[in-house]
Steps between C-alpha positions, in 0.01 A plus 500: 500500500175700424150319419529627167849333357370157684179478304768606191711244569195231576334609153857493304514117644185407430506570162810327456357219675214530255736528196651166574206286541347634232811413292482200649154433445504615094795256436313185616175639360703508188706164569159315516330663176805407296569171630376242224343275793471456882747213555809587747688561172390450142677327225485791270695714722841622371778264497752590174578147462152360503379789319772418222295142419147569640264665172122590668427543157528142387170359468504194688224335375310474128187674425258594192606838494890382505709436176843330498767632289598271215826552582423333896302252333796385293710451811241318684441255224854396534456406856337143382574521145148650423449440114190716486454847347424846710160498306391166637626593835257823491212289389546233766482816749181632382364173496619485866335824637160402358514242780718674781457816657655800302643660767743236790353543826754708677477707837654784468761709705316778727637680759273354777582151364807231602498248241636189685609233266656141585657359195582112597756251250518184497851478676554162734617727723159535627488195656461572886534841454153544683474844224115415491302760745773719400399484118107490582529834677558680156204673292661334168663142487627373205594128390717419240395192247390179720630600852309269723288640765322210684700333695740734542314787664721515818779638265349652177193613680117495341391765304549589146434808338680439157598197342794603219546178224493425137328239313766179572444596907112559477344427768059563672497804652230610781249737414647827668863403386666672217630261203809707374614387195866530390527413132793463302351416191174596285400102562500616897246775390250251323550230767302779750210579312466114365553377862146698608341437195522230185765302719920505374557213271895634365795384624835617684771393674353401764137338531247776554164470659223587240263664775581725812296579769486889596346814561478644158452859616845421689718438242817711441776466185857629538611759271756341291686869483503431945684135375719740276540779767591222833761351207628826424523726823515246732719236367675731307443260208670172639307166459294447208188614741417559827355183665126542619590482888734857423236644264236430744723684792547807258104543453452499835757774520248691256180413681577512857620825746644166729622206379641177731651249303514115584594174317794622341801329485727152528368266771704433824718229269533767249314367242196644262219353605151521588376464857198227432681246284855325524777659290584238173761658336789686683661643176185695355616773719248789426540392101540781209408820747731689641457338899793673637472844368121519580573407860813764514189777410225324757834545722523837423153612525505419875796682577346793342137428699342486218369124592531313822630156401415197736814259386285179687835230524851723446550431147882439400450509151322832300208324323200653404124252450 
């Protein structure tokens, strides 16, 4: 073979060579400019069944610049047989964003960024699960109404990023955690900005505390069209509403690139109960939510990697807290 075809053939190979690495190299260039965030796998990658439920362009939380639809408000003031109009509903939200930031306090996707959140129930199943450096590794962990901490660090861990309740589960909040309120009625919205101000003096169901310690700058309201979207979507309208532990799981989904879930679920007994206190009635079962069907789409969620669910004790019956 003359010198000339071998430096033919060695050029016709390079390039070839170079064709495929650079191929190579444009698709991952591309792969990582697309991709919504820099965790293994994001949430918001294509899945037709999660795609079918999840909306990005729900608006989780409330803000001055957002207005509900009458027609949302009208199904949210069914949830707790709300008697008040939509125009004292929009006054009692301007009253609330002359006190709370205008804008919820929200990191953002970015490419270069892997949102890790922890999202921890109040399941009983937690109990000697030894879940807490697991949770406490996570950039955002969120508690759900008064899930106890001390005392209980070896399984629910330490840290708190975001503390989701409403007004009948108040509880003081740190200064760098984020009170998250989920309100079902307009009463819900005037219990916040009473609770840093004048004090609450109304009345509900339930006895609520007139004052709340928090970080006002940290404060964060649920959309009631999210409430209406998780009941919709997600539940495919069953229950009368989604309970708080589901909602809470579903914001996360919105919020986070990675979410872990824990303290979800019947105990090892197969009751619904919560891990710091002893269980007094047996028959309340997860009461007018829709327990079953919310753990069949927590269930489903994991098969699709969308979540990674830490089940603590095997549950044996589908209960959501």
């Amino acid at each position: 073979m003359s010198t000339k075809v071998r430096v033919l053939l060695f050029l016709l190979c390079f390039s070839a060579i170079c064709l495929v690495l650079t191929g190579y190299v444009s698709q991952n260039y591309h792969l990582q400019v697309t991709s919504p965030c820099s965790c293994e796998k994001c949430l918001t990658e294509h899945d037709p069944w999660f795609m079918q439920r999840f909306n990005k362009s729900v608006e989780p939380f409330l803000s001055a610049k957002y207005h509900l639809s009458e027609d949302t408000f009208n199904w949210w003031k069914r949830l707790q047989f709300e008697k008040g109009s939509f125009s004292s509903y929009k006054t009692t939200v301007d009253k609330l964003f002359q006190i709370f930031p205008p804008d919820p306090d929200l990191l953002g996707p970015s490419p270069d960024r892997c949102r890790s959140c922890a999202v921890v129930g109040n399941s009983g199943n937690l109990k000697g699960s030894r879940y807490g450096r697991l949770i406490d590794v996570h950039d955002v962990i969120i508690r759900i109404n008064l899930g106890h901490v001390k005392g209980y660090e070896a399984d629910v861990g330490t840290r708190t990023t975001h503390r989701v309740m409403y007004p009948e589960s108040a509880m003081d909040l740190d200064n760098t955690t984020h009170l998250v309120l989920v309100p079902f009625k307009i009463l819900d919205l005037d219990w916040l900005t009473k609770a840093f101000t004048t004090g609450f003096y109304g009345t509900s169901y339930a006895p609520v505390r007139s004052k709340v310690k928090a970080n006002k700058d940290l404060v964060m309201v649920v959309n009631p069209a999210f409430m209406r979207y998780t009941h919709d979507m997600w539940l495919q309208k069953k229950g009368r509403y989604p309970s708080t532990g589901f909602m809470t799981l579903v914001l996360a989904l919105h919020i986070c690139d990675e979410v872990h879930v824990f303290g979800y679920g019947a105990d090892k007994d197969g009751n619904w109960s919560h891990y710091w206190e002893k269980l007094r009635d047996k028959n309340f079962k997860t009461g007018q939510h829709p327990g079953s069907h919310e753990y069949g789409i927590m269930q489903e969620l994991a098969k699709h990697q969308k979540l990674k669910f830490y089940t603590g004790w095997r549950s044996v019956s589908p209960l959501v807290n």
